[in-house]
C-alpha positions in Angstrom: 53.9 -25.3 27.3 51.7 -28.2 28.0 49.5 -25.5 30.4 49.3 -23.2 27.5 47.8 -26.1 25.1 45.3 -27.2 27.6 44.3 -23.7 28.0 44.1 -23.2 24.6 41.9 -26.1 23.9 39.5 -25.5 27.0 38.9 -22.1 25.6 38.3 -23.8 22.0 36.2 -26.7 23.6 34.3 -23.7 25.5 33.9 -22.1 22.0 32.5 -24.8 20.4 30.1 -25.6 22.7 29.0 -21.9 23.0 28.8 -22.2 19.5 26.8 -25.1 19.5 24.2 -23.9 22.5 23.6 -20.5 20.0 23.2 -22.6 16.9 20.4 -25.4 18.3 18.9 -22.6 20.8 15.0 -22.3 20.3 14.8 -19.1 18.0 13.0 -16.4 19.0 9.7 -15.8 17.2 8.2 -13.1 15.6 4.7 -12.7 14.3 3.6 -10.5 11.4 0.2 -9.8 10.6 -0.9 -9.6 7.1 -3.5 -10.0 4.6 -4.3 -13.4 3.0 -3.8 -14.5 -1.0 -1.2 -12.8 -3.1 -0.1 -10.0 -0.9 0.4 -11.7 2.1 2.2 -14.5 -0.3 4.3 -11.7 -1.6 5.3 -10.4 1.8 6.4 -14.1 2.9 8.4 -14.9 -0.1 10.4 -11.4 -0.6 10.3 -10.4 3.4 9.0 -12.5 6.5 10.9 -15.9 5.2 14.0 -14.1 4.2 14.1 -12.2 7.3 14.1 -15.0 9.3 16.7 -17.0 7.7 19.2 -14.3 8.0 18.8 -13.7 11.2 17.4 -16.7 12.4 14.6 -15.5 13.9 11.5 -17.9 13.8 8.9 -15.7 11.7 5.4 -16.8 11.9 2.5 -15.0 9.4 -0.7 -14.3 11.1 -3.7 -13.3 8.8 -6.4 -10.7 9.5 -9.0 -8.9 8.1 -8.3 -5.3 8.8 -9.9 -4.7 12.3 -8.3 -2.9 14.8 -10.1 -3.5 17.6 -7.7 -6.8 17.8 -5.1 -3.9 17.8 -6.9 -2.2 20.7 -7.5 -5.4 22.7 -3.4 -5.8 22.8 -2.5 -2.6 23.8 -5.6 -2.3 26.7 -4.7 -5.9 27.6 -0.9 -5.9 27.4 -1.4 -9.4 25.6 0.1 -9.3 22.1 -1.0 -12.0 19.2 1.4 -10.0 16.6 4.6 -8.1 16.7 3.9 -5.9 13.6 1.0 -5.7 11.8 0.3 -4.8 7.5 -2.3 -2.0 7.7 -4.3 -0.3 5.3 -3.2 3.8 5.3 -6.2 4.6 6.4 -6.6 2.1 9.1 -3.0 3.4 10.0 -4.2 6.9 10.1 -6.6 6.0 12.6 -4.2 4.0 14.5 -2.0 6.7 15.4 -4.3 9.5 16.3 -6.0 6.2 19.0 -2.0 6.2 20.4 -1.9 2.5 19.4 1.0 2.7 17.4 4.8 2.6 18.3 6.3 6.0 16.9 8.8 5.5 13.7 11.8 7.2 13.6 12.0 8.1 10.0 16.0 8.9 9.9 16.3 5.3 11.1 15.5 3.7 7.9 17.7 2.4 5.7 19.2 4.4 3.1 17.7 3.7 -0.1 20.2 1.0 -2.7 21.8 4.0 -4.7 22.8 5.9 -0.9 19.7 8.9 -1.0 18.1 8.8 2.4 14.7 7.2 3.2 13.2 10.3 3.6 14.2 11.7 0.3 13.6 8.3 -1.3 10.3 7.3 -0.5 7.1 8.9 -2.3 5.0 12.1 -0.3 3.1 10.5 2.2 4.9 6.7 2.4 6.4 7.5 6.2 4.1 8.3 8.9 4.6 9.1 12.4 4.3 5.5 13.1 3.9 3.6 10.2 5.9 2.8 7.0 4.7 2.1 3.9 5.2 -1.6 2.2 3.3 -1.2 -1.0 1.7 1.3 -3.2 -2.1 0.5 -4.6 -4.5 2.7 -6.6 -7.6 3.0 -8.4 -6.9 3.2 -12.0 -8.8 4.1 -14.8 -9.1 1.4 -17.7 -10.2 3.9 -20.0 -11.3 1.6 -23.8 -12.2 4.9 -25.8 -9.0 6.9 -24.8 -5.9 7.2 -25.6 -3.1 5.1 -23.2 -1.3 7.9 -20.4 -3.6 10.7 -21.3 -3.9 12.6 -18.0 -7.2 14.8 -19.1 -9.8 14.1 -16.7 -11.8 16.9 -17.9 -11.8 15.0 -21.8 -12.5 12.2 -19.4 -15.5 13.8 -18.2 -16.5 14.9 -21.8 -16.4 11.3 -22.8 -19.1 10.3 -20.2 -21.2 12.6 -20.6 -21.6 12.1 -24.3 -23.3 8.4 -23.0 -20.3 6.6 -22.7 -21.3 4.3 -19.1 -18.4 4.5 -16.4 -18.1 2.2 -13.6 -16.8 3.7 -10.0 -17.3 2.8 -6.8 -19.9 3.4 -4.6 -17.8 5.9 -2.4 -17.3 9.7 -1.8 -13.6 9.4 -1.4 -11.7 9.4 -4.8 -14.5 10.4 -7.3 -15.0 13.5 -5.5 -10.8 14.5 -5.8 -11.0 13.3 -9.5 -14.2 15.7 -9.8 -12.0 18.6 -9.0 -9.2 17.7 -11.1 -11.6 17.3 -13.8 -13.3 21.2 -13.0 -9.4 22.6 -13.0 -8.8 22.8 -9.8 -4.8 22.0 -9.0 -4.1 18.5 -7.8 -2.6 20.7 -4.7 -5.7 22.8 -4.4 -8.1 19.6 -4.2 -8.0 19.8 -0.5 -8.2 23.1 0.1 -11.0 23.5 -2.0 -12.9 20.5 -1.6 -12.5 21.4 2.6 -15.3 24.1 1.7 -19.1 24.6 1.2 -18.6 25.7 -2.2 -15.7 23.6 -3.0 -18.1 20.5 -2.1 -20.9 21.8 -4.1 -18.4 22.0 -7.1 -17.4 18.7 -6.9 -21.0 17.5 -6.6 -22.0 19.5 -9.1 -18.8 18.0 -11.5 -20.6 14.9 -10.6 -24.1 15.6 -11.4 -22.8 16.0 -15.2 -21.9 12.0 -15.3 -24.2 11.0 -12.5 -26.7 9.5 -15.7 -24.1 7.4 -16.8 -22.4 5.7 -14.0 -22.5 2.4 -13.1 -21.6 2.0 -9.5 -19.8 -0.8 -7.7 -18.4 -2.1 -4.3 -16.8 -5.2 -4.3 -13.4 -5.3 -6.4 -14.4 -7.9 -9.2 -17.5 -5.9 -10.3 -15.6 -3.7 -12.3 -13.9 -6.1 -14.4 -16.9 -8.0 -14.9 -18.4 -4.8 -16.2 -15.4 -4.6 -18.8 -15.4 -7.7 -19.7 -19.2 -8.3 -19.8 -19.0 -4.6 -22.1 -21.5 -2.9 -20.0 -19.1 -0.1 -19.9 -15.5 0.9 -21.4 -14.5 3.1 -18.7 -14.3 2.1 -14.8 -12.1 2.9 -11.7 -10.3 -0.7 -10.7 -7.6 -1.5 -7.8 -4.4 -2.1 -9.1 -4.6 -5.8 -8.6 -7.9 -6.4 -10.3 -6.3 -4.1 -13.6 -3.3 -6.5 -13.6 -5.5 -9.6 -13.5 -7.5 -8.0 -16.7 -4.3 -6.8 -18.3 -3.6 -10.5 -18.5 -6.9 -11.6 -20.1 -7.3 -8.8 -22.4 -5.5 -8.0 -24.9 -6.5 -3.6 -25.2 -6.6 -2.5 -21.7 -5.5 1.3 -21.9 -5.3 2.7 -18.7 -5.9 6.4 -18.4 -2.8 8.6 -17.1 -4.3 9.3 -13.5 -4.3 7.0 -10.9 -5.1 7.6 -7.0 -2.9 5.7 -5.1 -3.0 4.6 -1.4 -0.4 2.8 0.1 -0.2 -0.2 2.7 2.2 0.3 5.8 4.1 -1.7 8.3 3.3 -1.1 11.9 4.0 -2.0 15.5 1.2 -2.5 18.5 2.2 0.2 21.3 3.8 -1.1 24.1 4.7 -4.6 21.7 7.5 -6.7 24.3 9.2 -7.4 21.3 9.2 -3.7 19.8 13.6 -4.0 18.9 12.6 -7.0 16.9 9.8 -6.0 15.0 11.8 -2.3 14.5 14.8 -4.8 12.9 12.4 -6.4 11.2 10.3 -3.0 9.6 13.6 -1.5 8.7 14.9 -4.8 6.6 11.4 -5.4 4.8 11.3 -1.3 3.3 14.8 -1.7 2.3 14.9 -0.8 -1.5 15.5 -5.0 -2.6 13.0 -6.5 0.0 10.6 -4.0 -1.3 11.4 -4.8 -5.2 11.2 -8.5 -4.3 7.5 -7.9 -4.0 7.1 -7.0 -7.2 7.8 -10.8 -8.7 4.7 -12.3 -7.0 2.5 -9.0 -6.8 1.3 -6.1 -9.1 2.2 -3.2 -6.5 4.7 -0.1 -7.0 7.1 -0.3 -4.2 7.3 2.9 -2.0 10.6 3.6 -2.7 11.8 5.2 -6.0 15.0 3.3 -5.3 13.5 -0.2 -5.9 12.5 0.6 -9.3 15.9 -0.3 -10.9 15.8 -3.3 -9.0 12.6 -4.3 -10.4 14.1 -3.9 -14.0 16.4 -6.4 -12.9 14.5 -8.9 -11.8 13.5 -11.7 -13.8 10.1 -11.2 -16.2 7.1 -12.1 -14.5 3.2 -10.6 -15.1 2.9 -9.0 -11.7 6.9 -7.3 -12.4 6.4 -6.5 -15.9 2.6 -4.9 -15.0 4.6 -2.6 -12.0 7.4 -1.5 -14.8 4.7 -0.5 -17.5 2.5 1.8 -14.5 5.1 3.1 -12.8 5.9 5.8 -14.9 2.5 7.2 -14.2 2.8 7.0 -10.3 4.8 10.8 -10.4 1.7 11.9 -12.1 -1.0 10.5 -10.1 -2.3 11.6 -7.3 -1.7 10.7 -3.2 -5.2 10.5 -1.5 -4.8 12.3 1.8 -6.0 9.8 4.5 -5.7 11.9 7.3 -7.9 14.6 5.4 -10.8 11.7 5.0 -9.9 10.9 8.7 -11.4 14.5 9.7 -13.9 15.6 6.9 -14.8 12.4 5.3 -17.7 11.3 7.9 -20.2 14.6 6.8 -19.1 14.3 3.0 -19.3 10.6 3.0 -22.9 10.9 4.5 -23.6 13.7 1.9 -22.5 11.6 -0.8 -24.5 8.3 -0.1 -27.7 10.1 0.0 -26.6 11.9 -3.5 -25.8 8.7 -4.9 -29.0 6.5 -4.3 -31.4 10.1 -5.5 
């Protein structure tokens, strides 16, 4: 008997301090890489930080600008400042078709919160080959003269060419898909058509009908300023800039098209702590992770799962902004980044020259 206690409290004293060892171990660290202000905010709040605490991992938030060549130097150098890394779709595009990505197996994402698969649950174009989509942007149309959700871009068109100024940006990509849509041509067409001579001359020529009245901008405040300043009542703004307006202005009808982009979660090729960072991707594009963004940031989650869980979070401008847009995500339309990534250089080219004649 006495043999059998002592047994029993060596293995409880061996327990204990096993227990102990795990609990005051150094954690293991992982580094994300995202962008600074409210996004990256966003991301720590509803994703790094909660990560971390559940599975006591020591997440660290490493801010970059968008240039992969830091990307490049990891995988050439097999020296890793980042685990996973926030990318714009494009840059993620480009990413992939360099090899510098880890491939994503799509059917090993979490179901979405009501049981529908990931692949069924997140929006056309939100899963990649090696990349997964975090948030959903777009350029929307604040639109003073029209009507709120109207989807005609060719009334649209009409409008500005009866002198009514419109801002857009100083870019081929976007105003030449919404020049199609506003010709006729089917939102599944645009590519097709616009991949052509003739189909680039059409949209060129779509353009030529406004060309007198636009206003052109780069940087992401000049539109609002525009607005505000009432050198125009139409413009093309990113989400976060139409949020930040809906807030200060009391009328700001946004027209029913919007042409939405997406930024992705990805990891370095070759990353030493690739199982980690694949935990990690999977938790943060889980349904509520993905929702939590909305509280601290105006973008649509990915996932048409999340949405209910947005209703149920508490009100907040950035949450109530995603609820009154989101309807109008189904109707917008999903710029094709890997198209741009092929044709874009020659119509880009093309387009600068057009736009300073």
């Amino acid at each position: 008997m006495r043999r059998k206690i002592l047994y029993t409290f060596l293995f409880l004293l061996l327990a204990a301090g096993a227990f102990l060892w795990w609990w005051s171990r150094p954690l293991p660290v992982l580094t994300i890489t995202t962008w600074p202000e409210t996004y990256g905010r966003a991301q720590a709040a509803s994703q790094i930080v909660p990560y971390g605490i559940a599975n006591r991992v020591n997440t660290r938030i490493a801010q970059w600008t968008g240039d992969l060549d830091e990307i490049r130097r990891a995988v050439r150098s097999g020296q890793y400042p980042s685990d996973v890394y926030d990318l714009e779709l494009p840059a993620a595009v480009q990413a992939c078709e360099e090899n510098l990505l880890e491939p994503i197996d799509a059917a090993t994402l979490p179901p979405g919160a009501d049981g529908i698969a990931a692949t069924k649950d997140f929006y056309a174009g939100m899963i990649g080959h090696c990349f997964v989509a975090s948030a959903i942007y777009s350029q929307m149309i604040v639109c003073g003269p029209c009507q709120p959700g109207t989807g005609d871009l060719a009334g649209l068109f009409a409008l500005v060419a009866k002198d009514e100024k419109i801002a857009l940006q100083r870019a081929a990509k976007v105003n030449l898909e919404m020049a199609l849509l506003a010709d006729g041509v089917a939102p599944d067409q645009v590519y097709a058509v616009l991949g052509t001579p003739a189909g680039a001359d059409r949209a060129f020529a779509k353009l030529d009908s406004i060309k007198a009245s636009i206003v052109w901008w780069s940087a992401p405040n000049e539109p609002v300023t525009l607005l505000r300043d009432k050198q125009v009542r139409i413009a093309t703004a990113l989400t976060a800039q139409v949020q930040g307006l809906a807030q200060t202005l009391q009328d700001t009808p946004l027209f029913g098209q919007q042409f939405h982009e997406a930024d992705v979660l990805a990891i370095p090729r070759g990353a030493p702590k690739k199982e980690m960072a694949l935990d990690y991707l999977r938790y943060a594009t889980g349904s509520a992770p993905l929702a939590g963004m909305t509280r601290f940031a105006p973008f649509t989650p990915p996932r048409r799962s999340s949405l209910p869980l947005v209703e149920k979070l508490p009100p907040s401008p950035t949450r109530n902004f995603v609820l009154s847009q989101a309807s109008l995500l189904e109707r917008s339309f999903a710029i094709d980044n890997g198209w741009w990534r092929a044709r874009g250089p020659a119509l880009e080219a093309r387009f600068r020259m057009w736009a300073a004649d």
